[in-house]
Structure formats: structure tokens, C-alpha cells
C-alpha positions in Angstrom: -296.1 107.5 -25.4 -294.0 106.0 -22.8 -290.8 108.1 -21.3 -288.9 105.2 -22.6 -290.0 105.4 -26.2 -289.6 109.0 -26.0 -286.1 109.1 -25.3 -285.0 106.2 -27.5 -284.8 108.7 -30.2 -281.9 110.3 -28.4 -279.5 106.8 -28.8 -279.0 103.7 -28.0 -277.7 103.3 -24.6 -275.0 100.9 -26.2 -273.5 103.9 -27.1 -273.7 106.2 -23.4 -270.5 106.1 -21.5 -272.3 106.2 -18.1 -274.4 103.0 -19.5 -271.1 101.1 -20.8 -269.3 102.3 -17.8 -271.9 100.4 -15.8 -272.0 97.1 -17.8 -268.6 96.4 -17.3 -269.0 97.2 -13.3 -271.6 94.2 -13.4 -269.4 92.0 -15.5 -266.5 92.9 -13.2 -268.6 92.5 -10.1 -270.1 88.8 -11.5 -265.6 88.1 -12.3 -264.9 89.1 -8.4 -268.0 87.0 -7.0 -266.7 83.3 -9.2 -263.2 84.0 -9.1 -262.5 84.3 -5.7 -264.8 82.2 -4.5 -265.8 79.2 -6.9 -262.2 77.0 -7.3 -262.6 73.9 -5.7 -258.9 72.7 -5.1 -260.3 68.8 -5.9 -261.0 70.3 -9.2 -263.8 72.3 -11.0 -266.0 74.7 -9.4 -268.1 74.9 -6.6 -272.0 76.0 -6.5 -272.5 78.8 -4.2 -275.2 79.8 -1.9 -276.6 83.2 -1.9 -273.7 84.7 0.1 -271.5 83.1 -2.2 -270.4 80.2 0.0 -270.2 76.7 -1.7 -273.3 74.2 -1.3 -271.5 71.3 -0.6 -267.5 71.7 0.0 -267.3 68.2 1.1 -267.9 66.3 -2.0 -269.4 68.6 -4.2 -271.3 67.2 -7.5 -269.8 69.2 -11.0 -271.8 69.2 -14.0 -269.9 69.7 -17.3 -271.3 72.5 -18.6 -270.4 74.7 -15.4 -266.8 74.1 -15.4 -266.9 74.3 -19.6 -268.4 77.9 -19.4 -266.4 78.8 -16.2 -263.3 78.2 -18.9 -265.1 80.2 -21.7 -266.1 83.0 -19.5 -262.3 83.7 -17.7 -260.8 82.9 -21.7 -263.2 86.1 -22.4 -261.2 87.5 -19.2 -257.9 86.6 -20.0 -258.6 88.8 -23.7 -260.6 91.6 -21.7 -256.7 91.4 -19.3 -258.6 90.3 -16.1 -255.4 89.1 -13.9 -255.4 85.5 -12.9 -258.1 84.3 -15.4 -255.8 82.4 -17.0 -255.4 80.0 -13.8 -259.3 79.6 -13.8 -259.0 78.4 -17.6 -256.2 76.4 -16.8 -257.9 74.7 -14.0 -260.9 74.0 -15.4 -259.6 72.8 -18.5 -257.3 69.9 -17.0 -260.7 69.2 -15.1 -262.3 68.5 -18.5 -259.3 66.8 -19.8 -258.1 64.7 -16.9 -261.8 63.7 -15.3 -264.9 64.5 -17.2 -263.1 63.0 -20.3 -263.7 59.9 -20.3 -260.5 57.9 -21.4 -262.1 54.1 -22.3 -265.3 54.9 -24.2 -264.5 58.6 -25.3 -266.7 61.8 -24.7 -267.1 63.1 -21.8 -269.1 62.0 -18.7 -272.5 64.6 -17.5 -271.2 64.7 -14.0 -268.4 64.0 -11.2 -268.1 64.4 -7.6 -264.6 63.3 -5.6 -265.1 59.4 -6.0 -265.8 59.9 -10.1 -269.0 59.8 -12.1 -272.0 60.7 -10.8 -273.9 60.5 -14.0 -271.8 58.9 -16.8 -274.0 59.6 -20.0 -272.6 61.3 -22.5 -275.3 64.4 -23.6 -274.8 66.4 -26.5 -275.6 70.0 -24.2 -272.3 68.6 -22.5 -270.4 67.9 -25.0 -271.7 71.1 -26.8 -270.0 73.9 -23.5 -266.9 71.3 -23.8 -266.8 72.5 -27.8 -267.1 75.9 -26.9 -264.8 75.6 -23.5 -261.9 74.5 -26.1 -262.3 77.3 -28.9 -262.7 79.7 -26.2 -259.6 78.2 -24.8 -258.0 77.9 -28.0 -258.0 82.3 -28.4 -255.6 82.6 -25.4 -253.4 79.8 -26.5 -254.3 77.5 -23.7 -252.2 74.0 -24.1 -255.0 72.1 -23.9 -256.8 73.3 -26.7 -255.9 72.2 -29.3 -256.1 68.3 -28.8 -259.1 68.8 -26.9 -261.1 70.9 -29.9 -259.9 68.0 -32.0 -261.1 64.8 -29.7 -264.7 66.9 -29.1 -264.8 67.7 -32.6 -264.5 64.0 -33.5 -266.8 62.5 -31.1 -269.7 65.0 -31.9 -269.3 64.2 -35.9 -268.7 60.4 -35.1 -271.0 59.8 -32.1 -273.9 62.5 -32.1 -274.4 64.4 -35.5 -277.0 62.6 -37.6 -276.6 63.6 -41.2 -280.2 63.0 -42.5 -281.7 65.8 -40.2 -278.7 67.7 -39.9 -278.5 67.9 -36.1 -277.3 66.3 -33.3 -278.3 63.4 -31.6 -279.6 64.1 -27.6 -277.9 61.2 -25.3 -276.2 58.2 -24.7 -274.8 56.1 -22.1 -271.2 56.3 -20.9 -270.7 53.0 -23.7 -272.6 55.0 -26.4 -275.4 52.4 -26.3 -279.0 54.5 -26.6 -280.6 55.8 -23.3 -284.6 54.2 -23.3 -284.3 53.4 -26.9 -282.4 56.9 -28.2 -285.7 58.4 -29.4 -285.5 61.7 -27.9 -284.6 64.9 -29.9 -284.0 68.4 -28.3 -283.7 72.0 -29.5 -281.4 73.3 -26.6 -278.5 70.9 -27.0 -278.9 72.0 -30.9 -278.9 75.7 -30.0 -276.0 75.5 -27.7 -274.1 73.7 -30.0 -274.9 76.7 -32.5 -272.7 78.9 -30.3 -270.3 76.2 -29.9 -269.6 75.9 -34.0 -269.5 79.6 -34.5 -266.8 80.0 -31.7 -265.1 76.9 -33.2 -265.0 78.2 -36.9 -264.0 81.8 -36.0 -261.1 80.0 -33.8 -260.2 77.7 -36.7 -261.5 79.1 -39.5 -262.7 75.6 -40.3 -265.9 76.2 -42.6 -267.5 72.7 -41.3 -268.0 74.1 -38.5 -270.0 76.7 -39.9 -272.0 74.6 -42.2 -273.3 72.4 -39.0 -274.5 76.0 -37.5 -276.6 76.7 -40.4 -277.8 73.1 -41.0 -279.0 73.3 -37.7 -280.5 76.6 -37.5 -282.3 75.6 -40.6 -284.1 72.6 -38.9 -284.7 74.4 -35.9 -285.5 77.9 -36.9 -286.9 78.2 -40.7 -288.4 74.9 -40.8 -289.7 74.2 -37.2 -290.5 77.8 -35.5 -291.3 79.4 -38.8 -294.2 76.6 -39.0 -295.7 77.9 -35.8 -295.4 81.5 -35.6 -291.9 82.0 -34.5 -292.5 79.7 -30.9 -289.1 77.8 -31.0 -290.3 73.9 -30.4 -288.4 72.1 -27.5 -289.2 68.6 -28.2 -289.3 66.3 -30.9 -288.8 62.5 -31.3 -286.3 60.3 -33.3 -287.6 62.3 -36.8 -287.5 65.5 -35.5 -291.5 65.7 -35.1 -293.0 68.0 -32.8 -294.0 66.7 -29.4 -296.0 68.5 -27.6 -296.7 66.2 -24.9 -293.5 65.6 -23.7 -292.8 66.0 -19.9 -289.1 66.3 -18.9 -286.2 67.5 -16.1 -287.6 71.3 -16.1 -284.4 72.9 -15.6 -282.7 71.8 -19.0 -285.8 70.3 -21.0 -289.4 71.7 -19.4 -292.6 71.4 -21.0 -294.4 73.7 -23.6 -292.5 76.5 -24.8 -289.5 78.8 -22.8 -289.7 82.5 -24.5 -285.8 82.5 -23.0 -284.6 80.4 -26.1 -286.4 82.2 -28.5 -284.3 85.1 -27.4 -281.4 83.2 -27.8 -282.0 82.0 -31.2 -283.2 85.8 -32.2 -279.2 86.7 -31.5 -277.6 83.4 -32.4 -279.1 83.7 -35.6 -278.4 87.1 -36.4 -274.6 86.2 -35.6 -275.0 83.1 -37.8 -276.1 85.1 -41.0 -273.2 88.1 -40.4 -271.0 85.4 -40.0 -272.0 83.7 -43.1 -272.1 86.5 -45.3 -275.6 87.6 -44.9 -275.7 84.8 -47.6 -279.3 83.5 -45.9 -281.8 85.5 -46.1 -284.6 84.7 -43.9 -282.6 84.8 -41.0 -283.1 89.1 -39.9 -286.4 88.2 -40.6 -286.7 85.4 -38.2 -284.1 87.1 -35.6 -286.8 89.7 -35.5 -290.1 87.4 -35.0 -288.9 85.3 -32.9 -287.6 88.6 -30.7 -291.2 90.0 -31.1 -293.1 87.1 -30.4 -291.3 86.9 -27.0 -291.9 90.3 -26.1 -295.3 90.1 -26.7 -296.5 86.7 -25.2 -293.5 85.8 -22.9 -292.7 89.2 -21.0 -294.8 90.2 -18.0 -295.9 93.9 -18.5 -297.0 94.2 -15.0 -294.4 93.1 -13.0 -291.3 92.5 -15.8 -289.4 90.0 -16.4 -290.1 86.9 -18.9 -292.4 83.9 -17.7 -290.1 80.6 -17.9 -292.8 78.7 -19.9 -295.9 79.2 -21.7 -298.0 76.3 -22.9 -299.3 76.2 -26.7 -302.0 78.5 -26.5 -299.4 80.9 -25.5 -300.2 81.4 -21.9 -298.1 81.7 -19.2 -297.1 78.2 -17.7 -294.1 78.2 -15.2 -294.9 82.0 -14.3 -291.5 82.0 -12.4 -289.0 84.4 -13.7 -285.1 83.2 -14.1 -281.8 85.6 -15.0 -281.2 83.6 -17.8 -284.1 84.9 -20.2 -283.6 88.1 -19.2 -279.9 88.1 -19.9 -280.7 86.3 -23.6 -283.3 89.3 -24.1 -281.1 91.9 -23.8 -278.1 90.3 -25.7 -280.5 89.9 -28.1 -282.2 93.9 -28.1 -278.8 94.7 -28.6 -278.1 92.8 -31.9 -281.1 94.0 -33.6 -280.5 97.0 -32.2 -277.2 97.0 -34.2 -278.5 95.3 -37.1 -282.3 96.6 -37.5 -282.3 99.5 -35.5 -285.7 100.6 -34.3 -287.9 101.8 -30.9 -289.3 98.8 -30.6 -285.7 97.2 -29.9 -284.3 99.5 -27.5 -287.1 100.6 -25.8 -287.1 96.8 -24.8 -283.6 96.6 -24.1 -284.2 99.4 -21.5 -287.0 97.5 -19.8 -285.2 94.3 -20.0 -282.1 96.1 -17.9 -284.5 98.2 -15.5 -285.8 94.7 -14.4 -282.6 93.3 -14.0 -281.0 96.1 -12.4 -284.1 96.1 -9.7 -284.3 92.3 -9.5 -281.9 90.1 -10.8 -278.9 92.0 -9.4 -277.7 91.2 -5.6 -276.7 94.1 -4.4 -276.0 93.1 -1.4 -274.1 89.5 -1.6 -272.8 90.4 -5.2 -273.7 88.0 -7.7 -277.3 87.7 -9.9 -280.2 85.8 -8.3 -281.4 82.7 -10.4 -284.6 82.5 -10.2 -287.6 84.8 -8.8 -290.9 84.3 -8.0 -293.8 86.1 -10.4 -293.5 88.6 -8.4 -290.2 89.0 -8.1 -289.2 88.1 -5.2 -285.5 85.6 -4.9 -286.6 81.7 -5.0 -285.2 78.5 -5.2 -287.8 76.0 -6.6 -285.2 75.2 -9.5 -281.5 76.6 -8.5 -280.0 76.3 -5.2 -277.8 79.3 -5.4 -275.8 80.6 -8.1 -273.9 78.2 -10.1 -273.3 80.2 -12.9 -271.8 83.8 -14.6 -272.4 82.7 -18.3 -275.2 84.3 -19.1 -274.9 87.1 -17.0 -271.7 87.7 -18.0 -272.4 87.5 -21.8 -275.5 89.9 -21.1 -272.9 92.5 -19.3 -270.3 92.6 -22.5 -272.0 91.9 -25.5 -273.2 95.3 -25.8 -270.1 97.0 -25.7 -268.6 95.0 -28.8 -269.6 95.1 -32.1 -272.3 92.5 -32.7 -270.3 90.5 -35.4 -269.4 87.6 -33.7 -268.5 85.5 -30.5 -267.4 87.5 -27.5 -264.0 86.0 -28.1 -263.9 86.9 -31.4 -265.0 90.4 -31.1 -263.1 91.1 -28.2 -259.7 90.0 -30.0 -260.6 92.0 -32.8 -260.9 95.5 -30.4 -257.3 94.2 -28.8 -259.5 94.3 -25.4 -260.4 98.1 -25.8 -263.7 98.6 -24.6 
């Protein structure tokens, strides 16, 4: 028996002041490293190098989902009573509003640099973080919130949610016309939309929101990864049939399988079912295979960490290892932690932090490395620098709130008390 598994039976640590003490140290350290550093003053947010300088301050290119979370994740600030988050949601949210919104067609454009778009489509993963970026917004009383929750809202009903399957839509172009015949489906703009309706039905108490979550859960979690095991499926066509074939960009859509989203779901889905009164059943059940099943085929026992992708005979694919699985596995230890407690669960949210802590960390620039090789060592085969404190971030405070809901939900509830 492992030391690890020995002393699980003396408590979680989710509930050790030294280990809570600690997370919010790292969530404080990832606030000091993106506020201070990330504002571009031409609007949005600059990537940053290693050292935290930007990678391009002449005309840098800003993707809407960075500057969406960078609002969600200083609106979690401004609750936690982080001075001057409140000028980071303010600035990024008349970014959205003012440039990434796109005033003749509606939606809002994939990306912008100084002269305007770079890439005009309008994707559902974008307009997804810009749902979220307004209900986040919408908890601190932001201005913007309001109309902007309402526009998004409409345009992702109107625009991408298909009622026959119950799910959105992937893409368009900026005139809504279908990108190479519209015949793509995807699971992550789905999934991230998940988190976008619970945040928007806790912030309105709208139940349509809610509905769409479990609608899509359904498709995506019972029906599809249920059929195979608990894997989570990535790509599908027009009729939401498994393709397995499918070669894509392998930073937002790679091939085969990525154990990171089944950790994802595993928490999103437990989230879903407390939020909607435990009323569906199967959901612990599949929080806790789909958690399993990437334990067991997508973490590396040797070296630690999860492999990006396997293929379908569960091997390792893309045996690089990025922060953002291992952030979604220990967000994820810690719901069924709270929910099914058991060894299993936080004997693996121990060795999820203990390779994060020795690897992922930068404690010498500040910040998390991106992306490592196998062995983990820091690389940049996929992300520049770092671009981003969502995940991290989320990783570093869901533990210390109950896990009943969004982070802004949770951390209203506690009036910020920790």
C-alpha cells in the first residue's frame, strides 16, 4: 500500500489549513502574474512569454475566449475582494462589446488584432466563454452584463442550437453562411457551453438555461461516452455520428481521444445533477467512470501527468503533457471527493497536485507552464507561452468551496470567506 493511500484515511486535504493555505498562494500568485502584466492598452490581453513578457506588443492577435475567461476569472476576483479586478472585467468586457462583437451580422468574431478581424467566423467555443464572460460579469453588477447575456443568449438559440440533437451547432462564417458545407459537430464547444448555461442559470435563475445543459450532457455523456466505455467522443458529423477519422487544429479539436475532457465532464456533470436536483440519475455514475477511465488509461504512472491524446485502442497518442488536464483532474478529484468520497479519489487528487506542484508550476517566472514534454520537461510544440489563468485558476479555488456550483456562485454564497 502506497504512503498516499495510507494517509488518505486521515482526510481530505480539501479540508488541511496548510493545503488550503497553499491553494490560494497559487491562485494569488497566477492573479499577480496576468494582472500586472497581461492589459494591453489597445484592448484585450496580451500572450506572455515564459517570463511573462507579451509575444507580440506591436499588434498582438486576441482570441475570444482569452479575453472572455480573463473577465470570468477577475469577476471570481472581484467576489474573492482582489483589488483592481474589477478594471480587468471592465476592460475586457468593452473589448467583447465594442470589437469582438460584431455590430452588422451579430455574434461575435474568433479573433482581432489592431487593424480588426483576423478570423471573422463566428464558433460556438467563442461564443460559449462570451456566455460565461457575461454571467460571470453579471454577479459583480458589471454594466455591460446585462445586454450582453441577452444578445449572446439570442444568437446561440437563434444562430447555433439545433433542436433535433439538442446541441449546438460548431461554426459559421462572419455572415452566418456554413463554413465547408456546416457538417462538422464537436464535443468541446458543447462541453464549454455546459459551464456557460450553468453559470447563466445560477446568475438568472432562468431554467432554459439549465435545460440546454442537460440536453446536452445527455447527447454527449449518457448516450455517446456511455456507448464506449466512458471515452468522451470528440468528433462527430452533421448527425452527431462518431467520427473517428477525423483530423483537426490539435490545440482545440485533435484527433482520437483527450483524457483532459473526460475529466472535465466527470466534474461538469456532477455540478449539472446537484444543480438539477439530483433529479438524473445516471449522472454520479457517469462522473465516476468517466473519472476512472482517465486515471487508468490516460495518466502516466511513471512519470505523472495525463497524455494529451490516446487513439481508440486506448494508447497513448500525443504523449505530451499540458496544465490543462491536470488542472480538470484535480477539480474533478475534488467533486467526487465531496460527493462519493473514497481512496481512490483523493489518493489521485494528491498525485494530480504532486505533479503539478513539481512540474506545471514556475517557480521561478511565476505563472504555470503550458505544455511539457513526456517527460516533463517545459515545451512549446502547441503554446507559445502562457496565455491563460482559467484553468489554473479554477484548479487553485474549487477546492476550497463547496462543490455545489460555479465558482461565482459558490463564492457569493460564502460572502468571499474562504
Amino acid at each position: 500500500m502506497s504512503i498516499q493511500r495510507e494517509t488518505a484515511a486521515l482526510g481530505n486535504w480539501s479540508t488541511r489549513a496548510y493545503h488550503r493555505r497553499w491553494l490560494l498562494d497559487q491562485a494569488s500568485g497566477l492573479f499577480d502574474f496576468f494582472q500586472y502584466r497581461g492589459v494591453d492598452p489597445k484592448g484585450g490581453f496580451y500572450d506572455m512569454d515564459d517570463a511573462g513578457r507579451p509575444l507580440d506588443v506591436v499588434n498582438p492577435v486576441r482570441g475570444i475566449h482569452s479575453t472572455a475567461r480573463m473577465v470570468h476569472c477577475f469577476s471570481i476576483g472581484s467576489l474573492l475582494g482582489r483589488p483592481g479586478s474589477e478594471d480587468i472585467v471592465d476592460h475586457g468586457m468593452n473589448y467583447l462589446w465594442k470589437q469582438h462583437r460584431d455590430a452588422t451580422h451579430g455574434g461575435y468574431v474568433w479573433s482581432l488584432n489592431n487593424d480588426g478581424p483576423v478570423d471573422a467566423s463566428k464558433q460556438g467555443y467563442g461564443h460559449a466563454f462570451v456566455l460565461l464572460a457575461a454571467s460571470s460579469a453579471k454577479t459583480i453588477g458589471h454594466p455591460l452584463a446585462d445586454g450582453m447575456l441577452a444578445d449572446v443568449t439570442e444568437i446561440l438559440n437563434t444562430k447555433f442550437w439545433e433542436e433535433k440533437h439538442g446541441a449546438i451547432a460548431e461554426e459559421f462564417n462572419q455572415d452566418w453562411s456554413p463554413i465547408d458545407g456546416g457538417s462538422y459537430r464537436g464535443q468541446n464547444s458543447n462541453m464549454h457551453l455546459t459551464e456557460a448555461l450553468m453559470a447563466a442559470f445560477e446568475a438568472t435563475g432562468d431554467r432554459t438555461y439549465l435545460d440546454k445543459a442537460e440536453s446536452i450532457a445527455d447527447l454527449i455523456i449518457r448516450c455517446s461516452a456511455g456507448s464506449v466505455g466512458w471515452r468522451v467522443a470528440e468528433h462527430f458529423n452533421a448527425d452527431w455520428e462518431l467520427d473517428k477519422d477525423y483530423r483537426g487544429n490539435e490545440m482545440f479539436r485533435p484527433s482520437g481521444t483527450t483524457p483532459g475532457h473526460w475529466l472535465e465532464w466527470a466534474r461538469l456533470v456532477l455540478q449539472l445533477w446537484f444543480l438539477g436536483d439530483k433529479r438524473h440519475d445516471w449522472m454520479p455514475d457517469a462522473a465516476k467512470g468517466l473519472f476512472s477511465q482517465s486515471m487508468s488509461l490516460g495518466w502516466d504512472n511513471d512519470k505523472g501527468g495525463f497524455f494529451y491524446t490516446l487513439d481508440w485502442a486506448d494508447a497513448p497518442a500525443k504523449r505530451n503533457k499540458l496544465w490543462w488536464p491536470a488542472c480538470e483532474g484535480a477539480g474533478a478529484a475534488h467533486y467526487l471527493n465531496e460527493h462519493m468520497p473514497s481512496d481512490f479519489h483523493e489518493v489521485s487528487y494528491r498525485k494530480i497536485w504532486g505533479a503539478i506542484g513539481r512540474a506545471f508550476i514556475d517557480h521561478k517566472n511565476g505563472g504555470w507552464h503550458e505544455e511539457l514534454t513526456e517527460d516533463l520537461v517545459p515545451a512549446h510544440t502547441l503554446f507559445p507561452g502562457k496565455g491563460d489563468i482559467y484553468h489554473a485558476l479554477q484548479a487553485c479555488l474549487i477546492p476550497l468551496f463547496p462543490a455545489t456550483g460555479s465558482l461565482t456562485k459558490v463564492i457569493a454564497e460564502a460572502g468571499g470567506k474562504i
